[in-house]
PyMOL Python script that loads the backbone (N, CA, C, O; Angstrom):
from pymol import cmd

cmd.read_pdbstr("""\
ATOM      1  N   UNK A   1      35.559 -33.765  53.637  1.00  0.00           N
ATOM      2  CA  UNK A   1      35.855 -32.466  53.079  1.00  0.00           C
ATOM      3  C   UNK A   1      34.551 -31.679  52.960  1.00  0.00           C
ATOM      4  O   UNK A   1      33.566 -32.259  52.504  1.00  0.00           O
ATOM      5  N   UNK A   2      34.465 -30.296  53.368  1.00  0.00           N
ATOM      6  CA  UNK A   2      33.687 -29.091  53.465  1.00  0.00           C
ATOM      7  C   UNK A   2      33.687 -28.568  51.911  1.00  0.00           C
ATOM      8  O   UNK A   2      34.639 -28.556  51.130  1.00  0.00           O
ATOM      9  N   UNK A   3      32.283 -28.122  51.685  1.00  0.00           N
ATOM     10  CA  UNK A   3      32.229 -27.274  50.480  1.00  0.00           C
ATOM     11  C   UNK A   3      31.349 -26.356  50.705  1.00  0.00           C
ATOM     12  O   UNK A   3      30.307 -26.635  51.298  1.00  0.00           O
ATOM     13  N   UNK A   4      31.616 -25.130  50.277  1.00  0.00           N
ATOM     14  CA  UNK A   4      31.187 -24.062  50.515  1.00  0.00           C
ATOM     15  C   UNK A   4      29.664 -23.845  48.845  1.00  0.00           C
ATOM     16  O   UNK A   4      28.500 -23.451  48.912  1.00  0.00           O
ATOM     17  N   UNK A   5      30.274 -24.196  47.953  1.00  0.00           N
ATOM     18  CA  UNK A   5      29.146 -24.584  46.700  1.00  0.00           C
ATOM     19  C   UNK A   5      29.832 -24.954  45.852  1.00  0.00           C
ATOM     20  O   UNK A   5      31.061 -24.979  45.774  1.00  0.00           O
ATOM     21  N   UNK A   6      28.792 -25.371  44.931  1.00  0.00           N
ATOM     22  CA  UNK A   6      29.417 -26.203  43.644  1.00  0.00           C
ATOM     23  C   UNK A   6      29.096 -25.436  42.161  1.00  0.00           C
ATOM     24  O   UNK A   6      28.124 -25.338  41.412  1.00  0.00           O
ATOM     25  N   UNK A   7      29.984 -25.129  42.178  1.00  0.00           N
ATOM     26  CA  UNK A   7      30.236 -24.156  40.820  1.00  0.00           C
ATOM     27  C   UNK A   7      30.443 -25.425  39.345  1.00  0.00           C
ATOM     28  O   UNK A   7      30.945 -26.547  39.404  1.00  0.00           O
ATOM     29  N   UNK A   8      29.794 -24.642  38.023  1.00  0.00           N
ATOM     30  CA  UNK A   8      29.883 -25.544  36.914  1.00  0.00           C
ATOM     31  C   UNK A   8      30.465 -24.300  35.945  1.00  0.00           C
ATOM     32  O   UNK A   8      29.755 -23.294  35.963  1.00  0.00           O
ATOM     33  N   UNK A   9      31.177 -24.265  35.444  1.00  0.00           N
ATOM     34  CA  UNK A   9      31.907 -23.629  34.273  1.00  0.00           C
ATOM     35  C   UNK A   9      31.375 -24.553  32.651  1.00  0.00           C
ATOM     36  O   UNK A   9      31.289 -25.781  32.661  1.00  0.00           O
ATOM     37  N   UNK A  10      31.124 -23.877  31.605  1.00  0.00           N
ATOM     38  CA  UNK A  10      30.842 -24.227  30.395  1.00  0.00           C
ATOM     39  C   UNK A  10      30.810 -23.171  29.480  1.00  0.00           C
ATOM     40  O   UNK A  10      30.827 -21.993  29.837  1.00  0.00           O
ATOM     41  N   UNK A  11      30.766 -23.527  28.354  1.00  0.00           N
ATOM     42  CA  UNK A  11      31.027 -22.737  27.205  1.00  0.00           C
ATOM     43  C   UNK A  11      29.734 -22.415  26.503  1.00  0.00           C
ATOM     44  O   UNK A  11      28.731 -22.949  26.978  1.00  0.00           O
ATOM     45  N   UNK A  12      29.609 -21.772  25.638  1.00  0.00           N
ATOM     46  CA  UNK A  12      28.470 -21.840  24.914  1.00  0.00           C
ATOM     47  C   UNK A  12      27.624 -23.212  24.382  1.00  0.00           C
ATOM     48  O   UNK A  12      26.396 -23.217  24.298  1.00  0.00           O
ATOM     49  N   UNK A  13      28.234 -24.043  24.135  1.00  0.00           N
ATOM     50  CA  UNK A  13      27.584 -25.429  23.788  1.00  0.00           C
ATOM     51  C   UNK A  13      27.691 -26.475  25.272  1.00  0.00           C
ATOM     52  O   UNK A  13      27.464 -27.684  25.248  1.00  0.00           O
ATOM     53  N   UNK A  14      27.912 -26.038  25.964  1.00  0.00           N
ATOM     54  CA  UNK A  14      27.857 -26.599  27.579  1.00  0.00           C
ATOM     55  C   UNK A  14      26.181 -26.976  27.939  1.00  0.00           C
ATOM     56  O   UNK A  14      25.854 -27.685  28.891  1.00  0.00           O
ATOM     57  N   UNK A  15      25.709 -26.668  27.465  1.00  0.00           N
ATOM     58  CA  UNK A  15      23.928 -26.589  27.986  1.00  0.00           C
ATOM     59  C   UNK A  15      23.785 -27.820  27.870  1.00  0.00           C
ATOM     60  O   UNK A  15      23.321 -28.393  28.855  1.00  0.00           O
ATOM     61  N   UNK A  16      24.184 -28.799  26.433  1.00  0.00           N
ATOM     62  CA  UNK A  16      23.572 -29.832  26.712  1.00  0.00           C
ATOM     63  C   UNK A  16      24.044 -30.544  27.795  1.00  0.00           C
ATOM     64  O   UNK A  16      23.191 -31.182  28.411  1.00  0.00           O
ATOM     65  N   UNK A  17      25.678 -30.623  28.354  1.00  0.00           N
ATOM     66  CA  UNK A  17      25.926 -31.079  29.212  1.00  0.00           C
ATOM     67  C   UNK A  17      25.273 -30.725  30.440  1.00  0.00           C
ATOM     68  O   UNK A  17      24.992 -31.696  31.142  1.00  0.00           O
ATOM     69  N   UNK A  18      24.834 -29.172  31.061  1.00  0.00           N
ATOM     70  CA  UNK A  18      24.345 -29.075  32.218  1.00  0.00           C
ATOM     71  C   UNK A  18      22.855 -29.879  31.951  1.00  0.00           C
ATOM     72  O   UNK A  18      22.681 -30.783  32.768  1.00  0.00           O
ATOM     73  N   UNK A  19      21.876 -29.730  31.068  1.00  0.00           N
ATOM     74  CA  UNK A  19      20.902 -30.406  30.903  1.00  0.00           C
ATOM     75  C   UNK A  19      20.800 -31.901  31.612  1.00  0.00           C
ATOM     76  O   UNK A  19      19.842 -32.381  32.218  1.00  0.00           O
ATOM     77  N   UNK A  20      22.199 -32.524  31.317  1.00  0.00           N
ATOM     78  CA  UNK A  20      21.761 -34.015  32.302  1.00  0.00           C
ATOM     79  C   UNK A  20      22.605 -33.901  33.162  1.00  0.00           C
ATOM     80  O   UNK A  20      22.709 -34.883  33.897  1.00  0.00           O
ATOM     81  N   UNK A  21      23.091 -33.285  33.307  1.00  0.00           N
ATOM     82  CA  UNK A  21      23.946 -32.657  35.049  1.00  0.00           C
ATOM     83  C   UNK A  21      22.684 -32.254  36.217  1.00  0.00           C
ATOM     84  O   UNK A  21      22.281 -32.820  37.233  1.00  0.00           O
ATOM     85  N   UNK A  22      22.387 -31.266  35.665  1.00  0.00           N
ATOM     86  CA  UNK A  22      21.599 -30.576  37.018  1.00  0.00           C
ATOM     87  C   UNK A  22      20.143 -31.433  37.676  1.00  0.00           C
ATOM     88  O   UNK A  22      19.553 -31.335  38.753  1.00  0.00           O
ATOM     89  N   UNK A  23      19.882 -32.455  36.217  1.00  0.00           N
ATOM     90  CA  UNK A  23      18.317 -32.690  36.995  1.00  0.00           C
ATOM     91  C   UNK A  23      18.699 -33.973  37.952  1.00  0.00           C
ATOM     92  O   UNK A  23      17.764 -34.612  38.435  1.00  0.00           O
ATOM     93  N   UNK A  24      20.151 -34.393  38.257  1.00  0.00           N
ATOM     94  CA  UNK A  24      20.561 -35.215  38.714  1.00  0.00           C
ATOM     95  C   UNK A  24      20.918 -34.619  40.025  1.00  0.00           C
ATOM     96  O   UNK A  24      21.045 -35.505  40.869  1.00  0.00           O
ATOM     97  N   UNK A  25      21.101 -33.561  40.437  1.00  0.00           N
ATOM     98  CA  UNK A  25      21.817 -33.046  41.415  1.00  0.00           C
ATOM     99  C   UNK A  25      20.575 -32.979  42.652  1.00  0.00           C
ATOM    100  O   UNK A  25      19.539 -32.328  42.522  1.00  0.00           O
ATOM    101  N   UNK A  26      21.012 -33.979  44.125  1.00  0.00           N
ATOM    102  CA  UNK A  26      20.575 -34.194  44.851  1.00  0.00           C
ATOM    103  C   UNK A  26      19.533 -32.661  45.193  1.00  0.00           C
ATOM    104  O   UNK A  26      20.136 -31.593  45.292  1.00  0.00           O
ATOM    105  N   UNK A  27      18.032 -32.681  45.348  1.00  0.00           N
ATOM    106  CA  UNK A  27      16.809 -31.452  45.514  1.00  0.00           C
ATOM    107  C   UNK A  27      17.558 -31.236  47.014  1.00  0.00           C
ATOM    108  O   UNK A  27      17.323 -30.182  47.605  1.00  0.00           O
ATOM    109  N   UNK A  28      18.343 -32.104  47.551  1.00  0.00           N
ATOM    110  CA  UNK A  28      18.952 -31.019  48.957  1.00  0.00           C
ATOM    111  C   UNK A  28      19.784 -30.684  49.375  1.00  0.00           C
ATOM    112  O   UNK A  28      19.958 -30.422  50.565  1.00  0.00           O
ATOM    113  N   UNK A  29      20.865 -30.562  48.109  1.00  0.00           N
ATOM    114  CA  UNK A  29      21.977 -30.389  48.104  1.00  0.00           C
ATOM    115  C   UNK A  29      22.398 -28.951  49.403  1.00  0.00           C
ATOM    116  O   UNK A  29      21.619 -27.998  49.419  1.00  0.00           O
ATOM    117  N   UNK A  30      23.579 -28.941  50.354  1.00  0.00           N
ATOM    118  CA  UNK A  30      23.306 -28.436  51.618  1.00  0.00           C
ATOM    119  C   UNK A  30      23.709 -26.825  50.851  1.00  0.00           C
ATOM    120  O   UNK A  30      23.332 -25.792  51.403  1.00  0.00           O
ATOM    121  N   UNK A  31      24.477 -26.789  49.583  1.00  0.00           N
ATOM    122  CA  UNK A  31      25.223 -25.484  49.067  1.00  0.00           C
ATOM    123  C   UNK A  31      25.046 -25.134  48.209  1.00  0.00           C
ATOM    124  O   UNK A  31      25.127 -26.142  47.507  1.00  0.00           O
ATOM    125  N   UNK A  32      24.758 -24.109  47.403  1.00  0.00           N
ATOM    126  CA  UNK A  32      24.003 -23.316  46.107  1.00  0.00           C
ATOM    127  C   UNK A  32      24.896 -23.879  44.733  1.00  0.00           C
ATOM    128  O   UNK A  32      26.054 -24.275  44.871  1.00  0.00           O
ATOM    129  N   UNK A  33      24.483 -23.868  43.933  1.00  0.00           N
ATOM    130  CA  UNK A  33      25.021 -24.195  42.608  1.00  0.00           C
ATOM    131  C   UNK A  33      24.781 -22.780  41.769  1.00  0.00           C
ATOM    132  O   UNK A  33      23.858 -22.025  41.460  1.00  0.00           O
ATOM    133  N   UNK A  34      26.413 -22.937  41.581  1.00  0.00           N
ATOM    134  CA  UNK A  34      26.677 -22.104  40.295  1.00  0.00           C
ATOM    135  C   UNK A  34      27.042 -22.029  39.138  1.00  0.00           C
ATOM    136  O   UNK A  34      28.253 -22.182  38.975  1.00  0.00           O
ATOM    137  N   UNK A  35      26.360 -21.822  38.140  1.00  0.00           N
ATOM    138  CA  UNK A  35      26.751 -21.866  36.949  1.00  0.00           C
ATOM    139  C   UNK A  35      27.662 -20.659  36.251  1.00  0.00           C
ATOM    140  O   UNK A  35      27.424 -19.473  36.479  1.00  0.00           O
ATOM    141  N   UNK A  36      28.512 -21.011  35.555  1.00  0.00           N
ATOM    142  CA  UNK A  36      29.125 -19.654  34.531  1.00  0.00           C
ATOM    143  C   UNK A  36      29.360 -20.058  33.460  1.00  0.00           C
ATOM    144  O   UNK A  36      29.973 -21.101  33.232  1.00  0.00           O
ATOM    145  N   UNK A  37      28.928 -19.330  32.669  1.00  0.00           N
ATOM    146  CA  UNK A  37      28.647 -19.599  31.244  1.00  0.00           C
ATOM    147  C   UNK A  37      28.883 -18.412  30.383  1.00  0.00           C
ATOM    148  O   UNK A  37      28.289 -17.336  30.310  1.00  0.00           O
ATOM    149  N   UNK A  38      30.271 -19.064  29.524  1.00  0.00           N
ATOM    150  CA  UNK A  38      31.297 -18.234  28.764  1.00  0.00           C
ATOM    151  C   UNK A  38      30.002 -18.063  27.190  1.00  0.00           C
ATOM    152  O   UNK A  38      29.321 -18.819  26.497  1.00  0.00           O
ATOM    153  N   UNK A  39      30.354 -16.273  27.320  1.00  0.00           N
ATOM    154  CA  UNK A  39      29.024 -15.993  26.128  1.00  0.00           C
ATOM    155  C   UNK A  39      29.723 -15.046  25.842  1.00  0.00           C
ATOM    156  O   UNK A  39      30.687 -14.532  26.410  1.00  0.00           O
ATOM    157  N   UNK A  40      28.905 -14.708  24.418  1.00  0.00           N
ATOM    158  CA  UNK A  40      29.115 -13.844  23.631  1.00  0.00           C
ATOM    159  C   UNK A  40      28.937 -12.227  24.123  1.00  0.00           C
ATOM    160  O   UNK A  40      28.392 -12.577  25.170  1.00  0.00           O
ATOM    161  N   UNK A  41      28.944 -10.818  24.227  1.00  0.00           N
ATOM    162  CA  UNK A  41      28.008 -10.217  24.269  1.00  0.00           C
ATOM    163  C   UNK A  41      26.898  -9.929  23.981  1.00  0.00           C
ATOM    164  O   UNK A  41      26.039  -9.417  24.699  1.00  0.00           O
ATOM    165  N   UNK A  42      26.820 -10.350  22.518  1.00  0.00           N
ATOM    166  CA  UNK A  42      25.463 -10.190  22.242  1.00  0.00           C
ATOM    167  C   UNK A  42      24.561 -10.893  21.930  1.00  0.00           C
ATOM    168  O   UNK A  42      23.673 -10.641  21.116  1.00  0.00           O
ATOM    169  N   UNK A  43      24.845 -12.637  23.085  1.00  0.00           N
ATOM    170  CA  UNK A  43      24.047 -13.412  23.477  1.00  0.00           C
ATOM    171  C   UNK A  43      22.583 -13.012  24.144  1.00  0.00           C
ATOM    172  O   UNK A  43      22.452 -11.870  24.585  1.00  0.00           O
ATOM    173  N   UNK A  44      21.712 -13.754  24.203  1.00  0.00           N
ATOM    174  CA  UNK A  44      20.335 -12.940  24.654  1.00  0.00           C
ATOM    175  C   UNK A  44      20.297 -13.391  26.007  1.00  0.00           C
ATOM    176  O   UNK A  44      21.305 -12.922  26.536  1.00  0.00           O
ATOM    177  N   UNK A  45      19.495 -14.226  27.045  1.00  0.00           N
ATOM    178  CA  UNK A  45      18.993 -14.996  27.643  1.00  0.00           C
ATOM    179  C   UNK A  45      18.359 -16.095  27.784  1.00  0.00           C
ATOM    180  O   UNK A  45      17.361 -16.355  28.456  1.00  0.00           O
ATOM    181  N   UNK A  46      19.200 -16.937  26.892  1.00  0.00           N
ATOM    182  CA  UNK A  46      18.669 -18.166  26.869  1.00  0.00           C
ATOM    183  C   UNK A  46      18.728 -19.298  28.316  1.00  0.00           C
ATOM    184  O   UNK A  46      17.819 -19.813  28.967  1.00  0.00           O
ATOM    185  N   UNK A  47      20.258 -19.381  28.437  1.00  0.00           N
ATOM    186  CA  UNK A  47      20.324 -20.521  29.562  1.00  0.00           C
ATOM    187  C   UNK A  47      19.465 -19.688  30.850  1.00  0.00           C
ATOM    188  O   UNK A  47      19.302 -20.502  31.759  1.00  0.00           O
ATOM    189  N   UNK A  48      18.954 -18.522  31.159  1.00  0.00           N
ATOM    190  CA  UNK A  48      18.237 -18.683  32.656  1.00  0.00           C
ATOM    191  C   UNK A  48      16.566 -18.849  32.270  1.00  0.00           C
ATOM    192  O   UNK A  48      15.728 -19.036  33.151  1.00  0.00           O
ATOM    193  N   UNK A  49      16.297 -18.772  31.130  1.00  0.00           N
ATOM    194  CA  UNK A  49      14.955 -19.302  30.757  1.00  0.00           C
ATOM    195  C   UNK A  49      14.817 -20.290  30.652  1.00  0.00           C
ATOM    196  O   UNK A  49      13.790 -20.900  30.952  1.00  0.00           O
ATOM    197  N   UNK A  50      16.397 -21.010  29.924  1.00  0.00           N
ATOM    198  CA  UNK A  50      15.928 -22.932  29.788  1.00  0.00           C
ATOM    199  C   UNK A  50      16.312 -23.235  31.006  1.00  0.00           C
ATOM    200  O   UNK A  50      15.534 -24.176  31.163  1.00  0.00           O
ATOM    201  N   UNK A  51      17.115 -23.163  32.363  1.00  0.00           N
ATOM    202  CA  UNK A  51      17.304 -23.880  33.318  1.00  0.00           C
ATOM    203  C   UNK A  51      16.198 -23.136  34.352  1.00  0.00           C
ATOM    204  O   UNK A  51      16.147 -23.622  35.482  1.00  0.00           O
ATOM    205  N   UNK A  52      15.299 -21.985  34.059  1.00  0.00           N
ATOM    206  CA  UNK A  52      14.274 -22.042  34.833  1.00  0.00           C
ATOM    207  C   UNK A  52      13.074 -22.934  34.915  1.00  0.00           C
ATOM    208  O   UNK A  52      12.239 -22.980  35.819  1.00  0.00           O
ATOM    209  N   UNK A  53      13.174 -24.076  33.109  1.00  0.00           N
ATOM    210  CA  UNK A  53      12.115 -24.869  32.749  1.00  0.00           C
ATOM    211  C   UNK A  53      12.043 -25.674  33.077  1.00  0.00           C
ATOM    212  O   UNK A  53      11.094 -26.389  32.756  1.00  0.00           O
TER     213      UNK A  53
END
""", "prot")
cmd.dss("prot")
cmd.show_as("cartoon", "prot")
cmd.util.cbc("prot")
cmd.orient("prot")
């Protein structure tokens, strides 16, 4: 089976789960990973500062 990318859905308390998700995810994976992450509006920018670290 073909995949076009691998999308991750989570909630606001989801981080810790992507935290030991992503540093596991093969460095050559052949298709982009996406995250979506259900927030508040007047959430700031946290998860693209912590998963840029």
């Amino acid at each position: 089976m073909n995949y076009d990318a691998v999308v991750m859905g989570v909630s606001a308390g989801g981080l810790a789960a992507l935290s030991a998700i992503i540093p596991k995810l093969d460095q050559d994976l052949p298709v982009p990973v996406m995250i979506v992450q259900h927030l508040s509006p007047d959430s700031d920018d946290f998860l693209p500062r912590h998963l840029d670290s």
